[in-house]
C-alpha positions as CSV (number, residue, x, y, z in Angstrom):
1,X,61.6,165.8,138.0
2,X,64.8,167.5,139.4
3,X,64.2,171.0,138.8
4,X,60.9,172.8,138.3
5,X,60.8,177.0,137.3
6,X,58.4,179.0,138.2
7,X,57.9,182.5,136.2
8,X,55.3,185.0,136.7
9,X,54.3,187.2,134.3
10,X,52.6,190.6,133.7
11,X,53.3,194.5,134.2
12,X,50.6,194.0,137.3
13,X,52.6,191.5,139.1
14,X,56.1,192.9,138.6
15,X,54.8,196.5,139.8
16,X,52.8,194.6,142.9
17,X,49.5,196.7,141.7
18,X,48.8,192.3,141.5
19,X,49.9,190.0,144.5
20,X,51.3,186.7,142.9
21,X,49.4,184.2,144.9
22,X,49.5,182.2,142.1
23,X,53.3,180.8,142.2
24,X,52.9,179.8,146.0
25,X,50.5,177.7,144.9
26,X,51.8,176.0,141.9
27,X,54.8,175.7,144.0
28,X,52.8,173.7,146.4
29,X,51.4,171.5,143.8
30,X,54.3,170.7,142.0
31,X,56.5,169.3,145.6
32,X,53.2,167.2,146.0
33,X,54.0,165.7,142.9
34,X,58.1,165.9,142.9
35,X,58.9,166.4,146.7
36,X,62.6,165.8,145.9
37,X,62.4,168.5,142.9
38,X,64.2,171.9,143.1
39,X,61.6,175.1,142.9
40,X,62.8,178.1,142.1
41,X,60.2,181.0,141.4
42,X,61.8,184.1,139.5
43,X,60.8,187.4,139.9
44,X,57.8,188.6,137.8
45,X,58.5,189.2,134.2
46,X,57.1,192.1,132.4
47,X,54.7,191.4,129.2
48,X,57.7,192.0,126.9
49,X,58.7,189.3,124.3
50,X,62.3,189.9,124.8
51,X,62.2,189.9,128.7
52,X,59.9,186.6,128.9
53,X,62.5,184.2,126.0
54,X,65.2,185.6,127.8
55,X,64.0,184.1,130.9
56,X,63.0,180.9,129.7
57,X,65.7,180.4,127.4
58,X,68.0,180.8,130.8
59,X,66.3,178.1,132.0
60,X,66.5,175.4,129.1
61,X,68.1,173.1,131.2
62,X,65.5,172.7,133.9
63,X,63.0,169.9,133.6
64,X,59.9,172.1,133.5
65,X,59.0,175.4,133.1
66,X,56.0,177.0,133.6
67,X,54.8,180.1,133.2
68,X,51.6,181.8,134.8
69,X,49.7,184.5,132.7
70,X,50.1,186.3,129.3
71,X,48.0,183.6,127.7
72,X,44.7,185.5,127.0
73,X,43.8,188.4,125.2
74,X,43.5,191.3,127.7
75,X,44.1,194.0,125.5
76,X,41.5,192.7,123.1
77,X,38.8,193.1,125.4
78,X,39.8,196.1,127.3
79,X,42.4,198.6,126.2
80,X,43.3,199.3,129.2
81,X,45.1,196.1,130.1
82,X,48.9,195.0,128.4
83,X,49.1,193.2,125.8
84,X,49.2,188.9,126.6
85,X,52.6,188.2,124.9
86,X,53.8,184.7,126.5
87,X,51.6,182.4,124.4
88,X,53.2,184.4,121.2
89,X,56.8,184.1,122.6
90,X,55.9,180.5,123.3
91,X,55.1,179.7,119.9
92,X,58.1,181.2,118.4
93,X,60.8,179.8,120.6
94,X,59.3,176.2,121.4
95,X,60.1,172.8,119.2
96,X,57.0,171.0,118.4
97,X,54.5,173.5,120.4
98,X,51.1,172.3,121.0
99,X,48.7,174.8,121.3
100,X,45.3,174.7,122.8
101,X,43.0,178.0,122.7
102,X,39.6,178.3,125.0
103,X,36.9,180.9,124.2
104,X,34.7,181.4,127.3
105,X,31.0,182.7,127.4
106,X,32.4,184.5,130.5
107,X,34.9,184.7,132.9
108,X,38.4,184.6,131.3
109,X,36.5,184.9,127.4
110,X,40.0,183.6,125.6
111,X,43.1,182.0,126.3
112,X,45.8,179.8,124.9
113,X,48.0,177.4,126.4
114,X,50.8,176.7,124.6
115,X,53.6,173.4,125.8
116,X,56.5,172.2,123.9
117,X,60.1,171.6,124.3
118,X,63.2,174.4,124.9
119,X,66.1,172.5,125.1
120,X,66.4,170.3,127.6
121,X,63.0,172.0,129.1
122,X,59.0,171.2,129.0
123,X,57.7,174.6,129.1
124,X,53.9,175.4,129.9
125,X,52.0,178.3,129.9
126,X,49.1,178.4,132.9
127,X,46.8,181.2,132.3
128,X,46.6,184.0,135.1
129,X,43.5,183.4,137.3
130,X,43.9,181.6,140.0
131,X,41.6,179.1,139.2
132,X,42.8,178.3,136.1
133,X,45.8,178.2,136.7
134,X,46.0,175.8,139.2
135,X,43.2,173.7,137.1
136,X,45.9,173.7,134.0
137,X,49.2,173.2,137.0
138,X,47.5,169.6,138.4
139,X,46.5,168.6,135.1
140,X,49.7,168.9,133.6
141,X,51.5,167.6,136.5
142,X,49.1,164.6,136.5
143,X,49.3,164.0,132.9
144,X,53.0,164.1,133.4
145,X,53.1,161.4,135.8
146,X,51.0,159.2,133.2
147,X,53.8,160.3,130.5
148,X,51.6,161.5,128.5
149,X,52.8,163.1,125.2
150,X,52.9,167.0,124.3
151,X,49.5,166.4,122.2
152,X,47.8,164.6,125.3
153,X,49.0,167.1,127.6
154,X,48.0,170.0,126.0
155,X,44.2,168.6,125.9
156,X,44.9,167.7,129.6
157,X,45.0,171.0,130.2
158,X,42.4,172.8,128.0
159,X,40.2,170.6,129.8
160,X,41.1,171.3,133.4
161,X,41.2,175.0,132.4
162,X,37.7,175.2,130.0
163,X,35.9,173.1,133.6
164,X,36.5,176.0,135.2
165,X,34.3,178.4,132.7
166,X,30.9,178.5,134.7
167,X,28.9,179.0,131.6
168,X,30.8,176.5,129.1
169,X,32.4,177.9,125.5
170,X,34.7,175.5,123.0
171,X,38.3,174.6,122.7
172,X,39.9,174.6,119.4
């Protein structure tokens, strides 16, 4: 693992309403893994399909990229929030996507993490909390390091992610 990308997404981190404490620590996590490996965290991306291929797409020729939030459905449980656009984008732009949705009795009540290939690139979505996101980070680091395949991965990190649901739910 050369070259690891970091991108944070959502309207609430790019206007700082948000603090991203979430790429400091997936940034940690992955040089425990890959201490030789390249991290470069971009600036937060707004929940906009173009804005969030465009930056992945620039990155197509890193190892891994992963990208924290946009996986749930905000807007379906409170209008109020943006839409969660990076699992769609994810599915549209990635060769063999694996996807992996989690519905929650509470807590974070949906989310879907999708993985697949963009160009050279393993791309990952983590969802937004904190919690979860680091949960679905180790697990997909780990399950790297055991080579698992996109299938295997993807439950790697349903699991990690659904653990952290206090009051359980399903994965489909």
């Amino acid at each position: 693992m050369n070259e690891v990308v970091i991108v944070p997404t959502g309207d609430e981190i790019k206007a700082g309403t948000v603090t991203d404490t979430n790429s400091p620590a997936i940034m940690e996590i992955v040089l425990e893994k890959y201490p030789q490996a390249a991290v470069l965290r971009v600036p937060p991306v707004n929940d906009v399909s173009q804005a969030i291929s465009q930056e992945i797409t620039a990155h197509s020729n890193s190892d891994l990229i992963i990208i924290i939030g946009g996986s749930g459905g905000g807007k379906k449980f409170d209008p109020a929030l943006s839409t969660d656009v990076t699992h769609l984008v994810l599915e549209n732009v990635l060769d063999n996507a694996k996807i992996k949705e989690i519905y929650g009795y509470n807590g974070h009540l949906w989310t879907r993490l999708v993985i697949g290939k963009l160009g050279k690139a393993l791309v990952a979505n983590v969802p937004g909390p904190m919690v979860e996101a680091v949960a679905a980070a180790r697990a997909l680091l780990e399950g790297l390091e055991k080579e698992l395949n996109l299938e295997e991965l993807s439950i790697n990190m349903a699991e990690a992610v659904f653990a952290k649901y206090p009051l359980g739910g399903n994965i489909v």
